[in-house]
N, C-alpha and C positions, 0 to 999 in steps of 0.2 A: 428580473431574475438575478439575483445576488450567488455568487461563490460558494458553492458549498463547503470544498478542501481545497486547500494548495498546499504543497511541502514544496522545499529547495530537489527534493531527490524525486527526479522523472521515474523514476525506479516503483518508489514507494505508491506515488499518485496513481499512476496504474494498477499495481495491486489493489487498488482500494477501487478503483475504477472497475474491476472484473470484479470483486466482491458485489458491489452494486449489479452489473450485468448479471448473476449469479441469480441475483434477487429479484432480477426483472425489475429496477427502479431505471426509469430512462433518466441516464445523463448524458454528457460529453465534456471532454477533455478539453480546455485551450490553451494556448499558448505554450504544446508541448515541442514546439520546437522555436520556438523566442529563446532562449538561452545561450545561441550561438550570437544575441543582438547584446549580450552581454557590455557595458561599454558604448552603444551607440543608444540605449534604455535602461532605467534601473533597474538594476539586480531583481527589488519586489515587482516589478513590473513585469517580471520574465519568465516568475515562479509559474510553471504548469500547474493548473489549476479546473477543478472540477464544477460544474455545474449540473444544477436539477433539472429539467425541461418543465418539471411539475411540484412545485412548492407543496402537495401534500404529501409530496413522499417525504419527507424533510426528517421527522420524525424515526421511522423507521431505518433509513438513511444514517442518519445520526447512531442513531444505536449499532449500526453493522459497523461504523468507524471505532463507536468506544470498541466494542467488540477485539477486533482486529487489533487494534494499539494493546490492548489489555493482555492479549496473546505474547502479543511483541516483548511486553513489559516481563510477566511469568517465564518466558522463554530465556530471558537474556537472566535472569535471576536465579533458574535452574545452572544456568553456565553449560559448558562444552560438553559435550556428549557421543560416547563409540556407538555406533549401529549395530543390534542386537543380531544383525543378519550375516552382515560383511565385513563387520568388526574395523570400519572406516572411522578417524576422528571427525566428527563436525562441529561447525561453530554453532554457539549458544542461539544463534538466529535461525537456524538452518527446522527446518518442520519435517525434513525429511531426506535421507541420505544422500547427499551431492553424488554418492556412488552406485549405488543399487537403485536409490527410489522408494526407500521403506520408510515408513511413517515412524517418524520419534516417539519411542514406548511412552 
């Protein structure tokens, strides 16, 4: 059973990890708390990192990460954005008002 994702940001893997959950594709998470062994293991060795329990979802899997990054990508290229509700600044990352909770028009 090979690796499906790993990124350096614990952040991001989990996102991507409830994306999957979302879809009902079984994975699990490792090594999300290795990063405090920083220093006594390599850095690549520490990156939390995602696994498929079932090599046929791979596919599918795959597609819900381009998905998601592609998001990422649109998002941060739109640039910074006021909420149409609360009239809050947000960052170009941000899907939905750090203030209210309103989804980015």
């Amino acid at each position: 059973m090979p690796v499906f994702y790993y990124d350096a940001q614990v952040f991001k893997v989990f996102q991507v990890k409830q994306l999957l959950d979302d879809a009902d594709i079984p994975c699990m998470v490792k090594n999300d708390f290795a990063q405090g062994a920083v220093g006594e293991i390599a850095p690549l060795d520490s990156a939390p990192e995602i696994w498929l329990l079932d090599e046929h979802w791979r596919v599918k899997a795959q597609q819900i990460v381009d998905d998601f990054m592609q998001d990422i990508e649109s998002s941060l290229e739109r640039g910074d954005w006021i909420c149409g509700k609360c009239q809050t600044d947000n960052e170009a990352s941000f899907g939905i008002c750090w203030s209210c909770q309103s989804e980015r028009a």
